[in-house]
C-alpha positions in Angstrom: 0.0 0.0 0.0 1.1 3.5 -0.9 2.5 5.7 1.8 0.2 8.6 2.7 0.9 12.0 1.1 3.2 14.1 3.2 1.7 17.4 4.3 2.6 20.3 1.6 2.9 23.2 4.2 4.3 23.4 7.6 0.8 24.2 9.0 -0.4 21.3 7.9 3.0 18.9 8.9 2.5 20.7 12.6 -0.6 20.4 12.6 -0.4 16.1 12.0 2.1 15.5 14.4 0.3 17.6 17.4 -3.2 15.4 16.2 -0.8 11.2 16.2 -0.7 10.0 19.4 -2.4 12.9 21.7 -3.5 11.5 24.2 -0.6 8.9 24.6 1.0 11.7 24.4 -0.5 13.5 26.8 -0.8 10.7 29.4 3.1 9.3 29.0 4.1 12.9 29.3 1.9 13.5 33.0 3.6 9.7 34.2 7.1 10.2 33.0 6.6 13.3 35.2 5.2 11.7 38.1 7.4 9.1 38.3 10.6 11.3 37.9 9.4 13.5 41.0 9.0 10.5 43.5 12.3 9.1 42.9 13.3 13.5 42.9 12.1 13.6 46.6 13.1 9.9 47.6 16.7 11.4 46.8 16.2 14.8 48.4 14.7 13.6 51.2 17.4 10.4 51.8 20.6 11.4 50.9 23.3 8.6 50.3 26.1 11.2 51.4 26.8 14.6 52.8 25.7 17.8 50.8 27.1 19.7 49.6 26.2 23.9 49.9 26.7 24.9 46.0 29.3 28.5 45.6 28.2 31.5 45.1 29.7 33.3 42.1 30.3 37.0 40.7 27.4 36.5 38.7 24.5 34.7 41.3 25.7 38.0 43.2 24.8 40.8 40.5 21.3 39.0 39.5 18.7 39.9 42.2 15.8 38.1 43.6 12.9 38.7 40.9 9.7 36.9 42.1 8.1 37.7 39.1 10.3 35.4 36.9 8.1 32.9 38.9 5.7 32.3 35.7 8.7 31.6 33.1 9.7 28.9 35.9 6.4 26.8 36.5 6.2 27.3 32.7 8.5 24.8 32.1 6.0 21.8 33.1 4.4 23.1 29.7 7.0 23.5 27.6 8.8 20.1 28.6 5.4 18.7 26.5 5.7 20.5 23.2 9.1 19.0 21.8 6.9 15.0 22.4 4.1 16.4 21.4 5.4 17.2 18.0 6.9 13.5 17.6 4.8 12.0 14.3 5.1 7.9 15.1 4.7 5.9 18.0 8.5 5.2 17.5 9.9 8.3 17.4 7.8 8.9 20.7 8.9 5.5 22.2 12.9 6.9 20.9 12.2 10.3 22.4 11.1 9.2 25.8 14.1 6.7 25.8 16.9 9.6 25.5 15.1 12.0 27.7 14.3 9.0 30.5 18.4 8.5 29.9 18.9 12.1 30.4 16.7 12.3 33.2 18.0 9.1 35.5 21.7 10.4 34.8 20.8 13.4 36.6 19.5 11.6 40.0 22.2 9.2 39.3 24.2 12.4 40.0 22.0 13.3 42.9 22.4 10.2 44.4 26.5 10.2 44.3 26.6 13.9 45.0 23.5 15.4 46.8 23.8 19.2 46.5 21.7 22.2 47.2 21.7 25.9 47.0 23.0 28.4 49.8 20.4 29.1 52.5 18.2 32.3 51.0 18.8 35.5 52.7 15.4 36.9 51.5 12.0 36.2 52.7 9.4 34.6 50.5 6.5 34.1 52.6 5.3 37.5 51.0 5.3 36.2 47.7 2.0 34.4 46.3 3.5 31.0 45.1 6.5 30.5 47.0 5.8 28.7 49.6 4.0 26.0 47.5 7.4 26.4 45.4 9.6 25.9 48.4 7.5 23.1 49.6 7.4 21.2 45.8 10.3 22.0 44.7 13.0 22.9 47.6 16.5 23.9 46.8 18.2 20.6 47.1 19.7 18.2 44.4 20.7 21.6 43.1 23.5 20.6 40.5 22.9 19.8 37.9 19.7 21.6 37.4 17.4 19.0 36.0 14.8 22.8 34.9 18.0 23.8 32.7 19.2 20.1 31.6 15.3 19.0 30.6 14.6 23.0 29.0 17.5 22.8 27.0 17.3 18.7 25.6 13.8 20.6 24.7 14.8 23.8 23.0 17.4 21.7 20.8 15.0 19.0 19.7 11.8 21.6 19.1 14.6 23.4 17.0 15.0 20.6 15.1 11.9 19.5 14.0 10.7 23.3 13.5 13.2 23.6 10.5 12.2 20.1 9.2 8.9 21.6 8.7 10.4 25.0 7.4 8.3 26.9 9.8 8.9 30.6 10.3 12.3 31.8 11.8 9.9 33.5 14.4 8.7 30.3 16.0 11.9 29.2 16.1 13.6 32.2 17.7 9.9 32.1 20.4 11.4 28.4 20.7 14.9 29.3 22.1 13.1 32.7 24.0 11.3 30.3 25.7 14.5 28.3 26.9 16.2 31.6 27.8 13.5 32.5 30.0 13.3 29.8 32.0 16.9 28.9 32.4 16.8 32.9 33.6 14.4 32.4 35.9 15.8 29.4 37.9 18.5 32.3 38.7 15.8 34.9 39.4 13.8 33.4 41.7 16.7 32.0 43.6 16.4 27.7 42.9 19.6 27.6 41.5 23.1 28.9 41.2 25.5 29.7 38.2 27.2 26.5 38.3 24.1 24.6 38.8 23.1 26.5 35.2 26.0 25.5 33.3 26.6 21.6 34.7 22.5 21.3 33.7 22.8 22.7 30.3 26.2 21.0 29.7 23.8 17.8 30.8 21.0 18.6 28.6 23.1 19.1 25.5 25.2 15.9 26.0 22.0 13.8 25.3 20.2 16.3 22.9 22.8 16.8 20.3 23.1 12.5 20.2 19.7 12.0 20.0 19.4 14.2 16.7 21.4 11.5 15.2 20.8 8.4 17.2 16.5 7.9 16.6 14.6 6.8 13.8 14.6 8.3 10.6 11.1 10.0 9.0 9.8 7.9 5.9 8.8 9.8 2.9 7.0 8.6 -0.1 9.7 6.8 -2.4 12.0 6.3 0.4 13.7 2.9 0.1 12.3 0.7 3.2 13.8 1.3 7.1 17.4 0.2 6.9 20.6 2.0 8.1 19.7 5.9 6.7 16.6 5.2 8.4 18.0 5.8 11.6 19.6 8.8 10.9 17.4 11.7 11.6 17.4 14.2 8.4 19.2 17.6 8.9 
């Protein structure tokens, strides 16, 4: 049987891969969650060895507390959905969850070897609507690496990617990485993180996002020869 027509317009193509799958999608997206946040607090809450208190730098020094950045910060629990959301097969999803459920147990891997957290605040956030559900859900230990930045950026590289396989408009693609920016900004901002616990998450993130660009099924176009070894090398 013929393969169906691919979509002519990057509406369309966006369009198809948000409809495959949504409420696998939707549903694996919620559990992988779930189940990443009880073994999250099982660490944080029982650690295997002393903490370590993460260093201040120059920079943590000059960015001040901002509890407006708070939005851009939760947002991530949103965005972390869009990059799966866009996969078009059941495999690409099944390949997708398998890098990001590698990136993801690497990182409390590293929590579990090296439990770390964040400098006691010297700032009072009972006064700020939000905070003390955010200090109760997500307190400042297993700082580094931070899993926001190392999961945000794995995110922003792989939306990139499939945004200019469907030739969308620069704009979305430079809303894509604004995005990013904003919430790796705001784990600075609203004081869950350090510099160092920045950089070590989005050295993580990248070390499985650049791989998995390469490393995941291919997408089969009409007159395609059948799945062999270029079909596992995704298209630039």
């Amino acid at each position: 049987m013929a393969s169906p027509p691919r979509p002519q317009t990057w509406t369309s193509d966006i369009g198809l891969r948000m409809r495959r799958h949504f409420l696998l999608k939707a549903v694996g997206t919620t559990v992988f969650t779930w189940i990443f946040f009880i073994a999250y607090f099982h660490l944080l809450r029982n650690p295997a060895f002393p903490v370590t208190v993460m260093p201040l730098t120059a920079l943590d020094h000059l960015i001040p507390f901002q509890p407006y950045a708070l939005g851009a910060y939760l947002s991530l629990w949103l965005y972390v959905g869009v990059a799966p959301g866009l996969q078009l097969t059941f495999r690409e999803l099944v390949v997708y969850g398998l890098w990001i459920g590698g990136l993801c147990i690497t990182g409390l891997g590293l929590f579990y070897v090296w439990p770390s957290q964040i400098p006691p605040l010297a700032i009072d956030v009972s006064g700020y609507p939000g905070f003390a559900m955010l200090q109760g859900v997500d307190a400042a230990g297993n700082a580094c690496p931070s899993m926001h930045v190392a999961v945000s950026i794995f995110t922003a590289i792989r939306i990139e990617h499939l945004l200019r396989q469907a030739g969308t408009p620069v704009v979305l693609r430079v809303l894509n990485w604004i995005w990013f920016a904003a919430i790796a900004y705001s784990t600075l901002a609203v004081k869950q993180h350090v510099v160092l616990d920045v950089v070590a998450g989005a050295l993580l993130g990248m070390a499985f996002a650049f791989p998995s660009l390469y490393w995941r099924p291919g997408k089969r176009v009409p007159g395609e020869a059948p799945a062999g070894r270029t079909d596992i090398i995704g298209h630039h």
